[in-house]
N, C-alpha and C positions, 0 to 999 in steps of 0.2 A: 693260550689257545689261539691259532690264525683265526683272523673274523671268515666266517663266511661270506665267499664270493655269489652274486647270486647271477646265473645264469639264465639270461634273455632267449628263449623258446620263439623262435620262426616256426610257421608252415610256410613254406613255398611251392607254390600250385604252378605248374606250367608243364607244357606237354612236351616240350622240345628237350631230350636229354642234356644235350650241350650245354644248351642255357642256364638249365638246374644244374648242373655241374660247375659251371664258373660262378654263379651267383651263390652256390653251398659255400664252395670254399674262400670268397672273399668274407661270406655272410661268418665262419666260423673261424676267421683270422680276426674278428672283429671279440670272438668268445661265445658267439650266439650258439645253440644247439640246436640243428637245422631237420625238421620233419620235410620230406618232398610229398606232393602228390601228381599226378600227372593227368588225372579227369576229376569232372565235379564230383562224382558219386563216390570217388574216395573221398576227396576233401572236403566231402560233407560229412564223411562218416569220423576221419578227424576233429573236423572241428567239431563238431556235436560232441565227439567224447574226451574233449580236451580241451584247456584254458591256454590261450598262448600270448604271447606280448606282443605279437603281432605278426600280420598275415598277407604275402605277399602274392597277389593273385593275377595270373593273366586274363586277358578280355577273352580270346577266342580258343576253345579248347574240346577236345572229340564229339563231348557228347552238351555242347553247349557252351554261353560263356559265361564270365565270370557273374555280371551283373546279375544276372537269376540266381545264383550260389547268396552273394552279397544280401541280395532283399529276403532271400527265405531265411537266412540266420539272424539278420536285426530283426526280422519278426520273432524271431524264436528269445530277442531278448538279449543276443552277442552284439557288443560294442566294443570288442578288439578294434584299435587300428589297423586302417588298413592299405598299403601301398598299392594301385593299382598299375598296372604294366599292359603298354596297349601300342601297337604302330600306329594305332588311328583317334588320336588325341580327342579331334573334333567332336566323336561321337561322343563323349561322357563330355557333357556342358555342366558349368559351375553349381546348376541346382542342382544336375543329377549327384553331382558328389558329393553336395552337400545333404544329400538325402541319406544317400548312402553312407556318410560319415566315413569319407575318403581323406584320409590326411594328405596324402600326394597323388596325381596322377601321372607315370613317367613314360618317356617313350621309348620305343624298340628299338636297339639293341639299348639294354641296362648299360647306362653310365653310372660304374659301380660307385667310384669318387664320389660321385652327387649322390648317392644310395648310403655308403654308410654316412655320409653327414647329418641325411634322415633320419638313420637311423641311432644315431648319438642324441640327435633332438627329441627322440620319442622315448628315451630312454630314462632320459632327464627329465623331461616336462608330461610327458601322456602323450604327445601331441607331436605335430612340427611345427615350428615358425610360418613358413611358408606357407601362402594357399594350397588347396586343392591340386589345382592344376600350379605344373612346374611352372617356376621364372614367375608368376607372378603372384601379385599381393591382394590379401584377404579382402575379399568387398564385406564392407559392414550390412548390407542390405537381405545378406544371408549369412550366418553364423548360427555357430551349435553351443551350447549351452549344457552343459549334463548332458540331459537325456533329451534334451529339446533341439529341433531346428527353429531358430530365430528369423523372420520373414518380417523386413520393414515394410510398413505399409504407408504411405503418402499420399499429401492433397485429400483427396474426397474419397471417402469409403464408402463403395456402392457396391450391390450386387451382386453387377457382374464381374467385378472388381474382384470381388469374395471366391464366387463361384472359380476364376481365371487362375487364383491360390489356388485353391481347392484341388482344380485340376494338375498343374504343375506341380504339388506337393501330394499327388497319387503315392500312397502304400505308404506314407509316412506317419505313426498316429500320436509321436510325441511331438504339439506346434504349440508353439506361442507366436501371434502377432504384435510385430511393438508400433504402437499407435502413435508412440510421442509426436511424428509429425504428421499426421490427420489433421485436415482443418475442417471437415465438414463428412456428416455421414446421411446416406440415404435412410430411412424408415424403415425399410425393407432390410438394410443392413445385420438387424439386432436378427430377426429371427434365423436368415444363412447363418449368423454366427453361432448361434445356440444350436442349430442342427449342427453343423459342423461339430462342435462340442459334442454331441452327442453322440456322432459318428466314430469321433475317436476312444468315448468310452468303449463303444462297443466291440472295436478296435483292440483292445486293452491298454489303449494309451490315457492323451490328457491335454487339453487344450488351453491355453492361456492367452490373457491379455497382459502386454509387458505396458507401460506408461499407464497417463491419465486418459478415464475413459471420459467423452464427452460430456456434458452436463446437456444433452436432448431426451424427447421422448424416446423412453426404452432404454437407457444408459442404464437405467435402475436393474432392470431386468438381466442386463451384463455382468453386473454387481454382484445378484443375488444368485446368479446361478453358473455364473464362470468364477475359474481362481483369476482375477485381476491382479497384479502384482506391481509396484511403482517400480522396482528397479531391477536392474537386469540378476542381481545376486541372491534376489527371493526364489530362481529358476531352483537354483541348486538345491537346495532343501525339498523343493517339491518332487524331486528328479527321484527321489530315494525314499519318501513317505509312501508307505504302501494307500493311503487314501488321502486324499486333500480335503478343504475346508469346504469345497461348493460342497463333494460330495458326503461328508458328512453333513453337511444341512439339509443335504437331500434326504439322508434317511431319517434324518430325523424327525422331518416335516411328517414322513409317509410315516413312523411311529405314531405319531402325537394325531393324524388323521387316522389310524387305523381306531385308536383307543377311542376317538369321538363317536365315531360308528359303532 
């Protein structure tokens, strides 16, 4: 019996006929099996009702652009890869894609050559080699993990420091911060970070510390109530446990207080 070949599923989102048309058929000379969509409110209604290998979407399109399609479906829990295609590069900066768990962002018109090499990279690996954005290389200062976006934090953790993530990492609710290079944290620090935490439960996500957490007042309370993790490969596991280890200590505190009362 032939082994089964297995056929790599595209959506490709764009509004311009032509473009979905040269992009279909280099994408299915490749062997891919190519869904088109041409506004969000289809290719939310695909993608909601379909798993695909990955999703190639433009920025601006009738009734919106991409990026709003992008964030309502990682909240829905979709981490498809995904190619973004845009004439205006600038506007998607490296956190935005890294939020968005954008494996490339390329520019208009499609350079198919540099598309299917992506697309052989993602085939292979989950991923592309390649940053985010084309031509250049991954900053270690942001990286995705699982389910996590990875945000280095250095020098002195204060704040507003916290707060300044916080905002730049808007709509995102799987974080870990890796501490390894912190040399000094504000007081103030422990409690942003616990809200924070907290924030992202409610979220439905999950918030973590990647390295060693300081040996200051309140380190303890990091400990006992975030998932703290020493190295970056404890992410994964946590990425796929429907509940982690703060959070079961959390119920089980509020067990063991309910029973005393």
């Amino acid at each position: 019996m032939a082994e089964e070949r297995n056929i790599p599923r595209i959506l490709l989102i764009d509004d311009e006929p032509l473009a979905r048309f040269v992009a279909r058929k280099a994408l299915e000379k490749t062997g891919a099996f190519v869904t088109e969509a041409e506004t969000l409110a289809h290719a939310e209604e695909l993608w909601s009702g379909s798993v695909f290998d990955l999703v190639v979407c433009d920025h601006r399109l009738p009734d919106g652009n991409g990026v709003t399609l992008i964030e309502k479906l990682r909240g829905q829990g979709r981490h498809e890869p995904v190619v973004y295609l845009t004439a205006e590069k600038e506007e998607i900066t490296p956190e935005m894609a890294a939020r968005l768990q954008l494996v490339r962002v390329m520019g208009k018109p499609l350079d198919m050559a540099i598309f299917c090499e992506v697309l052989k990279e993602i085939s292979t690996t989950g991923t592309a080699k390649d940053a985010p954005l084309e031509g250049e290389v991954s900053d270690r200062a942001i990286r995705r993990v699982g389910s996590f976006l990875v945000r280095q934090v250095e020098g002195r953790c204060s704040v507003e420091g916290i707060e300044d993530l916080k905002t730049a990492l808007e709509g995102e609710a799987w974080v870990a911060l890796d501490m390894s290079a912190v040399t000094d944290m504000d007081p103030g620090a422990v409690p942003a970070l616990l809200a924070w935490a907290a924030a992202s439960r409610l979220s439905g996500g999950r918030f973590c510390l990647l390295g060693p957490v300081l040996d200051m007042d309140g380190a303890e309370a990091l400990e006992r109530e975030l998932d703290c993790v020493a190295h970056e490969e404890e992410l994964l596991p946590l990425s796929r446990h429907l509940s982690s280890p703060s959070e079961r200590r959390a119920v089980l505190e509020s067990v063991v207080m309910r029973a005393r009362t």
